[in-house]
Each structure stands twice: as C-alpha cells, then as structure tokens.
C-alpha positions in Angstrom: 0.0 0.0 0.0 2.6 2.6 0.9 4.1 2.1 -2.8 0.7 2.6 -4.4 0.8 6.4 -2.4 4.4 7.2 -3.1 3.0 6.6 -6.9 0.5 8.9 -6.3 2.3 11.5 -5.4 4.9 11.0 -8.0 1.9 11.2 -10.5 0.4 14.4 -8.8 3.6 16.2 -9.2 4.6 14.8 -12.9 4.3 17.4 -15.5 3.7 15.8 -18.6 0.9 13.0 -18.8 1.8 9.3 -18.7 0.4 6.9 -21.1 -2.1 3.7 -20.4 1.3 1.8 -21.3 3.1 3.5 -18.8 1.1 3.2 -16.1 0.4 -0.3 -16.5 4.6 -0.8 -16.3 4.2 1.1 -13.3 1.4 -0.9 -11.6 3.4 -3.9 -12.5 6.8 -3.2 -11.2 5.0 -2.0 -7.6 3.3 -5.9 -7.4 7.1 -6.9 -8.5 8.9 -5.2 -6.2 7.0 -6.4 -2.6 7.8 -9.8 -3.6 11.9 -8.9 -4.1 14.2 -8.1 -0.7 15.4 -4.6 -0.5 18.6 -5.4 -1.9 17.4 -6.2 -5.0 14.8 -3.5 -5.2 16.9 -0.7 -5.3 19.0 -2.5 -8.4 16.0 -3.3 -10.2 14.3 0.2 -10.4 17.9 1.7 -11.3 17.9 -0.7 -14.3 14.2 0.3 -15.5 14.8 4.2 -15.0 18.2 3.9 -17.3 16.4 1.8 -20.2 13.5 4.5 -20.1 16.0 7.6 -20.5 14.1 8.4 -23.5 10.2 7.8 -22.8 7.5 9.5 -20.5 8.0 7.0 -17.4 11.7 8.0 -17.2 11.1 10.8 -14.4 8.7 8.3 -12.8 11.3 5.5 -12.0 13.9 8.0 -10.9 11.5 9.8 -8.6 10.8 6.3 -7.5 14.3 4.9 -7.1 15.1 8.3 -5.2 12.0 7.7 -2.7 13.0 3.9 -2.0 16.8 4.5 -1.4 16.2 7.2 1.2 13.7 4.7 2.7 16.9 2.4 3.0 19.3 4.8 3.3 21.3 3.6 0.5 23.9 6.6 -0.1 25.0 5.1 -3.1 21.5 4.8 -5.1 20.4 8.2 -3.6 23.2 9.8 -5.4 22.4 7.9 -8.6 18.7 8.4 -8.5 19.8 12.6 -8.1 22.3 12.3 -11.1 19.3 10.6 -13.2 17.2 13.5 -12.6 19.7 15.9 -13.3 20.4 14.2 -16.3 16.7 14.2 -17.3 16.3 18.4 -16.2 19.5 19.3 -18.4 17.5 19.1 -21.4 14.3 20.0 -19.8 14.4 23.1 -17.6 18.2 24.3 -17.0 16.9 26.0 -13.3 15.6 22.8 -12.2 19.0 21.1 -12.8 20.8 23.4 -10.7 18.6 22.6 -7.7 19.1 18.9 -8.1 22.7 19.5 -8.5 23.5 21.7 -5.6 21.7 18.9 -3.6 23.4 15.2 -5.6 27.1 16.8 -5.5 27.9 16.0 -1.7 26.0 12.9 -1.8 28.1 12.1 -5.0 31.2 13.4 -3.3 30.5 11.5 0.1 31.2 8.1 -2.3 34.3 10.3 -4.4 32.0 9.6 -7.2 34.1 12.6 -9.2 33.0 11.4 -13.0 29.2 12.1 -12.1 29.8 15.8 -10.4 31.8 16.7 -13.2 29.4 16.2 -15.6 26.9 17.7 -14.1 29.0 20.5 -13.7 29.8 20.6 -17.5 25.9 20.0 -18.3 25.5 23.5 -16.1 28.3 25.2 -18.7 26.0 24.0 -21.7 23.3 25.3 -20.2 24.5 28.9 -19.8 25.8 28.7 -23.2 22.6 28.3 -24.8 20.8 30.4 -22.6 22.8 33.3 -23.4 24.2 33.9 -20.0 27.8 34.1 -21.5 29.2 36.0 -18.4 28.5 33.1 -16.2 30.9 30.2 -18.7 34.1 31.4 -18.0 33.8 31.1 -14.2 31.7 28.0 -14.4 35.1 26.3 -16.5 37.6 27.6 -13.7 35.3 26.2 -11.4 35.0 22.9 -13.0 39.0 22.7 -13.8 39.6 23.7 -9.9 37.5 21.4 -8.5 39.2 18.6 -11.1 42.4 19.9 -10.0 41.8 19.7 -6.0 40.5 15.7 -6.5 43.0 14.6 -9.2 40.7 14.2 -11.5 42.4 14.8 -14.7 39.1 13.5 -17.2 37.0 16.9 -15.2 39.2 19.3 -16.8 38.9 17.8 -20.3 35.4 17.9 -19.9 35.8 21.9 -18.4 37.9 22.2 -22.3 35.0 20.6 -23.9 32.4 23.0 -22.6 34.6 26.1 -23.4 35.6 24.8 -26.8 31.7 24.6 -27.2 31.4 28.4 -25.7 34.0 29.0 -28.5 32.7 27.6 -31.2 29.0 29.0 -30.6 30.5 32.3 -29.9 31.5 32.2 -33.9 35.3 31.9 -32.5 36.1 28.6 -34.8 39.8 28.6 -34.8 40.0 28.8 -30.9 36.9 26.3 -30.2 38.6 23.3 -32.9 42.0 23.9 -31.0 40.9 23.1 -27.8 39.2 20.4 -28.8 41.7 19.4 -30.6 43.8 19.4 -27.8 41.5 17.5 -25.5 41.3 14.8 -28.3 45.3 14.3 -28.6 45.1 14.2 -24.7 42.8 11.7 -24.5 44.4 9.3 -27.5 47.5 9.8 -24.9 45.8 8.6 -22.1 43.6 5.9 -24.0 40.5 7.2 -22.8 37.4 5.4 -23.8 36.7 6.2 -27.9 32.7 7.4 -27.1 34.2 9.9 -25.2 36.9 11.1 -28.4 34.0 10.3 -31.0 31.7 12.6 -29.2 34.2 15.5 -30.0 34.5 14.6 -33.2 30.7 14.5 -33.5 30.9 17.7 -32.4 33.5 19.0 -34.6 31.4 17.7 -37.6 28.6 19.8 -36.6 30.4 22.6 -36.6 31.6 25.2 -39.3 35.3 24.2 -39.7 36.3 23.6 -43.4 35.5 20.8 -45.4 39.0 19.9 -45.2 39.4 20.0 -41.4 36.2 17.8 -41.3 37.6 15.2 -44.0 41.1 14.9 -41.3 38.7 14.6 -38.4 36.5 11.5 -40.3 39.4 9.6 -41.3 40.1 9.7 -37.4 36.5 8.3 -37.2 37.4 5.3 -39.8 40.6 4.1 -37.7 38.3 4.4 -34.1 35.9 2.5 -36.3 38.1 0.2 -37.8 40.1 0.0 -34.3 36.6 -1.4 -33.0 36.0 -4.3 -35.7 39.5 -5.5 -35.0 38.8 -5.7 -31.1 35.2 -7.2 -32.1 33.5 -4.6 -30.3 30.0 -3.9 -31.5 29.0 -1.5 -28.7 30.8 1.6 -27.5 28.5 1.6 -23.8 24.9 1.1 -23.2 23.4 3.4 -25.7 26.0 3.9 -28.1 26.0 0.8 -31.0 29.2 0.8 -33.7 26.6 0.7 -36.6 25.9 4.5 -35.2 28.9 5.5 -35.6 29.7 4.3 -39.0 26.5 5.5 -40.1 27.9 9.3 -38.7 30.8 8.7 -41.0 29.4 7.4 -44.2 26.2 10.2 -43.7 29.2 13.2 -43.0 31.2 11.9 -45.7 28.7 11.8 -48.3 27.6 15.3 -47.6 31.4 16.6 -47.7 31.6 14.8 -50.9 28.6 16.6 -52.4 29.3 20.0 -51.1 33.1 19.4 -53.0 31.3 18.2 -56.2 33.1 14.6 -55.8 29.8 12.3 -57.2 31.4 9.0 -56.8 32.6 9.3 -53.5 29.3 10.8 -52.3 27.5 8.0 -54.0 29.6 5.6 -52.2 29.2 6.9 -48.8 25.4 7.5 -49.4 25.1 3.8 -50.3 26.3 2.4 -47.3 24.5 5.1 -44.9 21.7 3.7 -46.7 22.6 0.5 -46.2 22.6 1.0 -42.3 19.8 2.7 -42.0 17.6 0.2 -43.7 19.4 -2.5 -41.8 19.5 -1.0 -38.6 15.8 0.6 -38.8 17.0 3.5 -38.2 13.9 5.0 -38.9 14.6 8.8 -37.7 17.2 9.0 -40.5 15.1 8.2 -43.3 14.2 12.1 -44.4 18.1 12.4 -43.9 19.2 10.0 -46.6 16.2 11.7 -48.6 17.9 14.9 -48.2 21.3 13.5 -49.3 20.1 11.5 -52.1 18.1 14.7 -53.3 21.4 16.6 -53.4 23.0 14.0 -54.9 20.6 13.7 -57.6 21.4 17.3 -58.3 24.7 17.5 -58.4 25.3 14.8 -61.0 22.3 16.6 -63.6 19.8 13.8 -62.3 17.2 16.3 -61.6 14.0 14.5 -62.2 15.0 11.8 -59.6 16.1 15.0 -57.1 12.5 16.3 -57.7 10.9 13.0 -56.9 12.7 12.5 -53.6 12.0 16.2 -52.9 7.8 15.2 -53.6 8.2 12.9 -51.0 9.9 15.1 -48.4 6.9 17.5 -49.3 4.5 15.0 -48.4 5.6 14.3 -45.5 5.9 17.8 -44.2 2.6 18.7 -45.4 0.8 15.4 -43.3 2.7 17.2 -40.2 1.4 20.9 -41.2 5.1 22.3 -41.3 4.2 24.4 -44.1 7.7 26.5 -44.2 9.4 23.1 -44.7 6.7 22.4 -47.7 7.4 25.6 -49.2 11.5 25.6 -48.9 11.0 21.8 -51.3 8.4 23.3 -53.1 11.3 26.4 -53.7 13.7 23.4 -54.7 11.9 21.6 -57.1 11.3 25.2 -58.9 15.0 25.5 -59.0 15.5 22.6 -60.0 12.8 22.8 -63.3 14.4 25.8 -63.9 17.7 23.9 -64.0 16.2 21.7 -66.4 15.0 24.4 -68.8 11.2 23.6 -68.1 10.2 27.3 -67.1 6.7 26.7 -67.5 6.7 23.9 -64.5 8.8 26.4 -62.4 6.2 28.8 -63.2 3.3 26.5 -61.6 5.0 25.9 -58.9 5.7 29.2 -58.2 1.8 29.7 -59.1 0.9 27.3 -56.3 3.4 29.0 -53.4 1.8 32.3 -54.2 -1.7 30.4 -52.9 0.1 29.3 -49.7 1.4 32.7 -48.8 -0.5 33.8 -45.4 -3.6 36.4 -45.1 -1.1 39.1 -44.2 0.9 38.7 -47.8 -2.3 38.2 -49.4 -3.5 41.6 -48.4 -0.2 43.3 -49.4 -0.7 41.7 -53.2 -4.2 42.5 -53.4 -3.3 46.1 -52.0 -0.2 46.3 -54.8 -3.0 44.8 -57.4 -5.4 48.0 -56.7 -2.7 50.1 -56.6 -1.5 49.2 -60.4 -5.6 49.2 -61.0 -5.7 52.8 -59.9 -2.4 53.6 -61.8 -3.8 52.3 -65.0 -7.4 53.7 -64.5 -5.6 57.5 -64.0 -3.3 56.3 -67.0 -6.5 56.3 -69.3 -8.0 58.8 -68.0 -5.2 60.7 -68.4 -4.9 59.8 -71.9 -8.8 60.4 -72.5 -7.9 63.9 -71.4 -5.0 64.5 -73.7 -7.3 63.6 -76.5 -10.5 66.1 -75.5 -7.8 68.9 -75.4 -6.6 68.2 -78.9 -10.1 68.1 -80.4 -10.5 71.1 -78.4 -7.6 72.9 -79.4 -8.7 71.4 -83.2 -12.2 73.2 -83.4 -11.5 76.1 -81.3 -7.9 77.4 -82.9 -9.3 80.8 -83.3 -10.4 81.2 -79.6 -6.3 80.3 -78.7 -5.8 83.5 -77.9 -8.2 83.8 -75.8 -7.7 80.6 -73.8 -3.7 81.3 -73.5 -4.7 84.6 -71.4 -7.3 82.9 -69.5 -4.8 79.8 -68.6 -2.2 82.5 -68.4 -4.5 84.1 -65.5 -5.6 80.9 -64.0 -1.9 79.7 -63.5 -1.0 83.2 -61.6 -3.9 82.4 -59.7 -2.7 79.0 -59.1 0.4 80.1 -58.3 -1.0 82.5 -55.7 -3.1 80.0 -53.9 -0.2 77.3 -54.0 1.9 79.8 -52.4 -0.8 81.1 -50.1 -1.1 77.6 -49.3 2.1 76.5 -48.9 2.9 79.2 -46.3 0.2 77.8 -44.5 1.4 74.4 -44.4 5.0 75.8 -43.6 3.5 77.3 -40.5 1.4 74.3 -39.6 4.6 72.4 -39.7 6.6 75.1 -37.6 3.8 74.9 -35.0 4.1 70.8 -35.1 7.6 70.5 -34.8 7.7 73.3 -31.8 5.1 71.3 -30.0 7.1 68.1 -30.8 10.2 69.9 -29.3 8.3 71.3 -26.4 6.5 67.6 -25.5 10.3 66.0 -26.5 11.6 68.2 -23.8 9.0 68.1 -21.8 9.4 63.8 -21.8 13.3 64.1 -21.2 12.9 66.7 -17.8 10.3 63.7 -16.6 12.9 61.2 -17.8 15.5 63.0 -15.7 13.5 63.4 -12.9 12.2 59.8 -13.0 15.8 58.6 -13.3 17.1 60.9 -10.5 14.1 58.8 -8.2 15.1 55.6 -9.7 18.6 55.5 -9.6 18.8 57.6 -5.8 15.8 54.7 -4.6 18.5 51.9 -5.0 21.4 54.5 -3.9 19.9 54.9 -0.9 19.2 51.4 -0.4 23.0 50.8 -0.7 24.0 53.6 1.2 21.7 53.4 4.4 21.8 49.9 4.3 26.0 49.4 4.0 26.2 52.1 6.9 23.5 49.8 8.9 25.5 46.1 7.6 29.0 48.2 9.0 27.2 48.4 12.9 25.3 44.9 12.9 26.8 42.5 14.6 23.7 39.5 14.2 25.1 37.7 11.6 21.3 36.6 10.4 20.4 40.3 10.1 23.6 41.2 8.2 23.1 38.5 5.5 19.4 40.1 5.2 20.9 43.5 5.1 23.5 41.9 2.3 20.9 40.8 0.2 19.0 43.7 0.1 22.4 45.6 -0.7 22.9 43.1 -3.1 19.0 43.4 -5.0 19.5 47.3 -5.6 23.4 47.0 -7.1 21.0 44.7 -9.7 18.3 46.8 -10.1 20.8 49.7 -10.7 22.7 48.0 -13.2 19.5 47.1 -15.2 18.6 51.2 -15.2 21.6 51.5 -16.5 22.3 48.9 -18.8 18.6 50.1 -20.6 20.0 53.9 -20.9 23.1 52.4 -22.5 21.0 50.0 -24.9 19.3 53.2 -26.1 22.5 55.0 -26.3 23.8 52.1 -28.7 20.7 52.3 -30.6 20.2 55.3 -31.5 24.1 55.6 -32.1 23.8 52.8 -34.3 27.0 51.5 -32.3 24.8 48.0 -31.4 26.2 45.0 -32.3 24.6 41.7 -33.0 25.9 37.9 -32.8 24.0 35.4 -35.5 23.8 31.7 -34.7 20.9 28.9 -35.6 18.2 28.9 -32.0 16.4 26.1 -31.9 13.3 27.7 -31.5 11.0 25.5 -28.9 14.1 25.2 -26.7 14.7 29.1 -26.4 10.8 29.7 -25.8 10.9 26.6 -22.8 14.0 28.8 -21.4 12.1 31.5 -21.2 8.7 30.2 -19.9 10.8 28.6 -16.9 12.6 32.2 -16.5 9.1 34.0 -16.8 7.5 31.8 -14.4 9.7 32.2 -11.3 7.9 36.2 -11.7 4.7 35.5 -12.1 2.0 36.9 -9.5 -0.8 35.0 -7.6 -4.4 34.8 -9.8 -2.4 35.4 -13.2 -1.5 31.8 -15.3 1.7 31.9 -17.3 0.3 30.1 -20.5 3.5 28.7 -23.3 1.5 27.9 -26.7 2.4 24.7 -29.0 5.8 25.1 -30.8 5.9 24.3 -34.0 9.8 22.7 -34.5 11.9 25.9 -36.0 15.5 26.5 -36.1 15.7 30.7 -36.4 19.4 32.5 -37.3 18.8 35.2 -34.5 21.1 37.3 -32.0 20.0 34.8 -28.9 20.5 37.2 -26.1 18.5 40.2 -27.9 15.6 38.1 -29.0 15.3 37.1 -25.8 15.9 40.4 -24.0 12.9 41.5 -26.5 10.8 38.8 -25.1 11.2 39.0 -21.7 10.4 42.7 -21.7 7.3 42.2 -23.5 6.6 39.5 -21.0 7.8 41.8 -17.8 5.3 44.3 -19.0 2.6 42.3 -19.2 3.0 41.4 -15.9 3.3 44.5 -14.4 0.0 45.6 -15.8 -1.6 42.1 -15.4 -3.4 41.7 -11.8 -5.8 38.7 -12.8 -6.4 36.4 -15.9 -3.2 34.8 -17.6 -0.4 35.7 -20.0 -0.1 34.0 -23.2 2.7 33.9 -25.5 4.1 32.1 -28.5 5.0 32.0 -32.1 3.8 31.2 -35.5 5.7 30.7 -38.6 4.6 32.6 -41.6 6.7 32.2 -44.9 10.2 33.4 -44.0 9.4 35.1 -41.2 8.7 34.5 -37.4 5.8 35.8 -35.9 5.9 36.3 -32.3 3.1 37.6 -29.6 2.6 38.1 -26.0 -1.1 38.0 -25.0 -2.2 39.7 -21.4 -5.6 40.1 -19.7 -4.7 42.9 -18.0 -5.6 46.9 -17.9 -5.3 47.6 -21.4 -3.8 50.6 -22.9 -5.9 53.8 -24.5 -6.2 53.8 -28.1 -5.1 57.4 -28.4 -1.9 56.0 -26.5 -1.0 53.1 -28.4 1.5 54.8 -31.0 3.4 56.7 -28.0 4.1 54.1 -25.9 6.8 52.6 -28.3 8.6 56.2 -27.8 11.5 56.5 -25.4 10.6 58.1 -21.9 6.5 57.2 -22.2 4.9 56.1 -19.2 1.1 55.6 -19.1 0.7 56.3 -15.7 2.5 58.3 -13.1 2.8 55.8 -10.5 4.3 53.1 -12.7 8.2 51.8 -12.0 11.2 52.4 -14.2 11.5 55.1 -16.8 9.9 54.2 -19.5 12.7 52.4 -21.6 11.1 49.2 -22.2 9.6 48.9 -25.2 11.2 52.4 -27.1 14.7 49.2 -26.9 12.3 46.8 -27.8 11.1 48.3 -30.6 14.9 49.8 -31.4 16.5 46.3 -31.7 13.6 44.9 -33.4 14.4 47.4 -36.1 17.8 46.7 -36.9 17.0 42.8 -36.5 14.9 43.7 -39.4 11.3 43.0 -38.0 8.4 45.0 -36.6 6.6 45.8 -33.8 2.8 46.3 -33.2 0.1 46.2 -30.7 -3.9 45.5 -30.9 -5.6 46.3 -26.8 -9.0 47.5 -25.5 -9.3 49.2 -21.7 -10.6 46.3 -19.6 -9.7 43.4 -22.0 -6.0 43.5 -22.7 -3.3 43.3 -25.1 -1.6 41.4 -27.5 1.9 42.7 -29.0 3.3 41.1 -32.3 6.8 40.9 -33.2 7.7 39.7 -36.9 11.4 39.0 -37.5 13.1 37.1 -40.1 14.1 33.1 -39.8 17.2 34.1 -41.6 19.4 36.9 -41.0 19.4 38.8 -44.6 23.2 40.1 -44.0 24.5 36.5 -43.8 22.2 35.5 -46.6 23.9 37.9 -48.8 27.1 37.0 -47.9 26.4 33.4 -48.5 
C-alpha cells in the first residue's frame, strides 16, 4: 500500500501525462517489487529508470528509485537516482537542474564519485551557453577545472575544455573552439580514454563550421576508431552507443562533404552504405536524412527529375505534419530545379501554387499592390482620354487660342497664388508641429530625468543606508538580510543602467549583434521557466504549442525582447493569464505576447513605443522598455505592433526574419 501512495504523489507532481502503457509498467513493477528483498529493489528500479531515458515513465522511475533509497538509506543509489534526474532536467528546464545539482554533488562526493559531479558541472556550462548567459561560462570552466584539479581528477578538466571549446565555437570563435578540442582529443588518445568519449568531440567537430578539409582529417580519425573497433570485435561503445551509429555518422558526414566538394562518386559511395545502415539498422529517424542526401546527390550529377521525386516525397511528409515553411522551402527546390532543367513553364506553376500558400497578411499586401496598379492604369486612361479632348478642343476652337492662353495665363498666376498662399500655410502648420514636438520632446526628457534621478537615488539609498546599517550589525542573520538587500539594488541599478546604454547604442547605431541557428522551442521553454519564477498570484503563465523551427537570430537580444514584453505584461496584469508564443509565416517568425490585463488607450497606443513614455505616473522604471524593444527589433529587421481595448488586454506582435538577410547575402 505505501508504494501505491508514493506513486500517487509521484503522479500528482509529474508534468507531462503518462500513457495507459506506462502506467500499467508502473502498476506492475509495484506488485514486482513487494515480492523482491530490498537489496534487490533498489537494483531493479535503477535498471528500469536507465532503459526508459528516453520515454515518459523515465522521471517516474527515478523519482521512484530516489524515494525507496532514502527509505533504505542507501547513499549510493540516492546519489544515482539525483544524477538521473539531473540528467533528465538538463535538457528539460536548465533551473531545475541546478537545484538537483546543488543537492546530488555532496552525496556524490560522500562516495568520491568525481566522474558524475563533473558532468553535471559541465551540463550546467551547456546550459549557460545556450541560454545566453555568457558572463557566467568562464567562471563556471575555472570552477570545473579547480575542482578537477583539488581531487586529481584529470578526465573533469577535459570535460571543463570541452564545454569552453563549445562556448567557443558558438561564440563564432572557430579557430580557438577546434584547438581546444583538438587538444582535449590528442590528450585523450595519450591517455587511452574510452573512444565514445573522443567520437563525441568529433561528433561535435562535424557539426560545426570548420572547413570541409578540417572535417575530411577529423572522419578519417573516425574510420581508424571505427576500424580500431572491428578489429577488437567490439559492437557497442557503452549502453546506448552501438558501432553501426557510428559508421552510419561517418558514411552520412562523408557523403555530404563529398557533395558540397562536387566529388559524385565518392558521395555515392558513402550515401550507399549510410543507406545500407539505416535500412538494416531501422534506423527509422534518419530516413528524411538519406532523402535529403540523395536529393542533393541527384542534383549534383544533372539527375534532376530523380532530385525532384525525392523532394515530392519530403513535401509529403511535411505537409501530413502541417510544417508548411518546410513544404514551401522543397516546393522552392523543385522550382529551381525545373528551372535547371530548362522547363520554365513547371517552375512557373509551382511558383503559381506557393503564391496560394502565402498567409492572409501577404495576401492583403498583393491584393493592395493589385489595386494600386488598377488605380495607376485607370488615372493612366483617363489621363490619356484627357490628352485627347484637349486636342479636339484645341482642333475646333484654334481661333479662340488666344483667348484661352490669357485665361490659362490668369488661372496659373492664380494657381500660383493660392499654392503659395497655401504653402505658407502648411509651412507654418509644420513650424507649430515640430515646436510642440520639441516642447512635449523636452518636456518627456525633464520627466525622464526626474524619473531617473528617483530611480537610480531609490537603490542608492538602499546601498547607502543599508552598508552604513551592515557596518554596525553585529547579528550575523540580520547582516546577510541586510547583504541581500544591498545586493538586489546593485542589480536593479545595473539594469537602469544597462537600458540607458542600450538606447545610447541604438540610437548611435554603435549596437552589435551575434548570429547563430536557435532552436526555437528550446529558447521559448528557457524563457517560460525564467518567466514563471515572476509570475504573481491569480495570473496563469500560459506557453502555446511550438511548431519545431531553427531561427538564425542574436539569442541574447531576442530574448531580451521577449522578456520585456513579458515583464510588461505582468506589471499591468493583476488577474487572468499571460499568453505567449509563435507562428511561422513564410520566411518570417511571428511572435506575440497576449495579457488580460488593464489595457492601454487607443489614443496612446503609438506613444508608448517612444523612449521616456509612461502611461501612468505611479508606474516603476523610466519608460525604456519597449522604445529598446522596438529599437532592436528594427535593426533585426522585424516589426513591432500592438492591438488592446481598456478592460480586456493586449496582445503585442513581433515579426522578425528566420534568416538573418546580412548572412544570406554574404552566403
């Protein structure tokens, strides 16, 4: 009975559903494990949590394991069930690793179980690689290498040198990420370390954007581990990692290397026996792969109708999963490729057909373009029709020329008089606009300044008063209150000032941006798991469905963007929930951040994108929020606009490309 309650709360707890299958597994191993001792209970749930690393009941076993070897004390599988779950967080919710790690490392440590702590330590460096926090990776590495250094524990500071060669390599600094890996390989091959560890850094070299050649050197190092392997008869590199994987990265790599050097024959080769695995293997998660391969392939050696075919049946499979962008990137291929093959009328149609799968938004620009040319050609004839009445005019009425040249001569001087007249006018309507634009642009900057003078003396006081106060207290409880109080306002500062420099770099166009491919559903997790550690009671932080995208963005401003958006809507949001997500339209991403909160005024809705705007007096901060959001969405290339009623809400949309246009070009 007591293992049928621990379930329950495990269940209550669980995040993501379980299937029937699941549960039934579950039900079963609880009747299974009353009838084993306790020794053997412990084993048995370890074994069933590792072999279900990948599938829903994974968190359920380790949750389990964790519950039962505190029960028995076991110090050993309490530490192992912690590591499990870290291991299961890292790729979840970065946060929620930490927590699990800050808690497993002294159990781990209690055992000198060194190889566990130091990946988790090096999981932690991934994690604030991708989530942008770059100032926190080169600490995290002297950390990792220190605490590797202190227990002799050589194999923690090659993985601290992986994780930095990673930081490297993501930072767009190539030459210094491949030489440390580099490095870390030669050090291992020294030392004979296990080959899953060396052919996971040259997995990751391969992914990378080192030259062809440097990625040729690095898969003929593959072929001898490979090779190395058959010899011994070894068929598995560890529990999860089969040799047939690994040859299939080689042949797959090398056939794409091939293709992108225009080398057919070996291409074909490789491509054949990737095939060859795959099919063999089931390997059923690379079949679109070899698709893609063979579709290039097909190109490069004039086989275009075969290309085309293979390219139909990606497009099929897209379109049965509703990932139009993918439909219309083959559909963009297979025109090419027509085109290629000197059949411009298929090109055409196919082109025909993308223009019907273009979104309402596109549809309203061409229909708007359409009327446009409509209107041109409708003045054009009328024009024309004109042209033609004067000359019969000037045919039948020669003899009144005369006549007609001093009244046109008269009505021109009294054109010329009104325009004038008017134009004055206009001039001094502008005058009086841009005065009153001046006076209200002033007027905006003397609140700014007074606003910032509160802002920034509200934390300075904090600092002040409360340092003077930390300097007499002796109560160590009360100083490490009085510290972290210190400490909140030194942040809250910084971010005051780090927005009046972001709009200094704006507007002095002095910003810079860093490109790299985001995967897309990751980034938006990061941020709903940032996001929610904010949110106030009665208000539901709500993530929409992610369609699978990978975007070529500046990380850290995209983000930034976001979580402003999102910040605001919470500071206006007292009940209800917040709802944000994306949609893919054509090339572009389509981003919105959804709030049931006060609403803004539609007379206010085009100021409140202007530096210095607050809505209401009483608000915090200084009105810098969304005059940098809209700033960086600029030079990212994308837009910014808001729909809201009073009472109801608001919704803000952000469009911004899925490819940045500079590297396009350059490409």
């Amino acid at each position: 009975m007591k293992y049928v309650v621990t379930l329950i709360l495990i269940l209550i707890t669980m995040q993501m559903p379980i299937s029937a299958q699941s549960g039934a597994d579950i039900d079963s191993l609880i009747i299974e494990l009353k009838k084993l001792p306790d020794s053997c209970k412990l084993k048995k749930i370890y074994d069933l949590a590792n072999e279900s690393f990948r599938n829903d009941s994974y968190e359920i076993y380790s949750s389990l394991l964790l519950k039962e070897a505190e029960k028995q004390r076991n110090n050993y599988y309490i530490g192992s069930a912690l590591f499990l779950q870290a291991m299961y967080y890292y790729a979840k919710n970065a946060d929620s690793m930490r927590i699990i790690m800050e808690r497993a490392e002294p159990v781990l440590l209690r055992d000198n179980r060194l190889e566990e702590i130091c990946r988790m330590q090096g999981w932690n460096i991934y994690s604030y690689t991708r989530g942008g926090q770059k100032e926190k990776v080169i600490p995290a590495v002297k950390a990792l290498k220190d605490f590797a250094k202190r227990h002799n524990f050589p194999d923690g500071e090659d993985m601290a040198n992986q994780a930095l060669a990673d930081y490297y390599l993501r930072e767009g600094l190539t030459e210094e990420g491949e030489a440390l890996y580099e490095e870390v390989l030669l050090a291992m091959e020294k030392k004979a370390a296990p080959l899953i560890k060396r052919i996971t850094i040259i997995r990751h070299l391969l992914n990378s954007s080192i030259s062809n050649k440097k990625k040729i050197y690095y898969l003929d190092k593959l072929d001898n581990y490979i090779n190395e392997c058959k010899e011994k008869g070894v068929e598995y590199l560890d529990a999860e990692n089969p040799l047939y994987t690994v040859q299939y990265l080689y042949h797959r790599s090398y056939a794409i290397i091939a293709i992108e050097l225009k080398e057919p024959d070996i291409a074909l080769l490789h491509l054949t026996e990737a095939e060859k695995i795959v099919n063999r293997e089931k390997l059923h998660r690379e079949d679109r792969v070899i698709l893609q391969i063979k579709s290039l392939y097909y190109e490069l050696i004039g086989k275009y109708d075969l290309a085309i075919k293979l390219n139909d049946e990606l497009m099929s499979y897209y379109e049965r999963r509703n990932l139009t962008d993918f439909v219309m990137k083959m559909m963009f291929k297979n025109a090419d490729l027509y085109n290629l093959k000197g059949k411009t009328y298929d090109a055409a149609k196919i082109y025909r057909s993308l223009i019907l799968k273009k979104d309402s938004v596109q549809k309203v620009t061409f229909y708007n373009d359409l009327a446009k040319l409509k209107t041109q050609h409708d003045m054009d004839k009328l024009e024309l029709k004109t042209k033609q009445m004067e000359l019969e005019t000037s045919k039948i009425h020669s003899q009144m020329l005369i006549m007609g040249g001093g009244l046109i001569f008269l009505v021109v001087i009294c054109c010329l008089l009104v325009f004038i007249a008017y134009s004055r006018h206009k001039y001094g309507l502008q005058l009086k606009a841009a005065k009153e634009k001046a006076e209200e642009a002033d007027c905006l900057k003397s609140a700014f300044l007074a606003n910032m003078n509160h802002e920034i003396r509200t934390p300075l006081n904090a600092i002040v008063g409360f340092s003077q106060v930390l300097i007499d207290e002796e109560n160590r409880e009360v100083r490490e209150k009085l510290a972290e109080i210190i400490q909140n306002n030194n942040e809250l500062l910084q971010r005051l000032i780090a927005d009046v420099l972001d709009v200094s770099k704006i507007e002095s166009n002095s910003m810079t941006f860093m490109y790299a491919e985001q995967d897309l559903p990751s980034l938006m997790e990061e941020i709903y798991s940032v996001i929610l550690l904010r949110m106030p009671e009665h208000v539901e932080l709500k993530l929409e469905e992610c369609l699978p995208a990978i975007m070529e963005t500046d990380r850290n401003r995209l983000t930034q963007i976001l979580t402003n958006l999102l910040t605001n809507a919470i500071k206006h949001t007292r009940q209800g929930f917040i709802r944000f997500g994306y949609t893919l339209i054509d090339s572009n991403v389509r981003f919105f951040v959804q709030d049931t909160g006060e609403g803004i005024p539609e007379e206010q809705q085009k100021r409140i994108f202007s530096r210095f705007v607050q809505l209401n007096d009483w608000s915090k901060g200084v009105g810098l929020g969304l005059a940098i959001c809209k700033g960086l969405i600029e030079k990212m290339g994308g837009s910014i606009d808001v729909i809201s009623r009073i009472g109801e809400g608001s919704v803000f949309y952000v469009v911004l490309p899925l490819r940045n246009s500079d590297s396009d070009n350059d490409s």
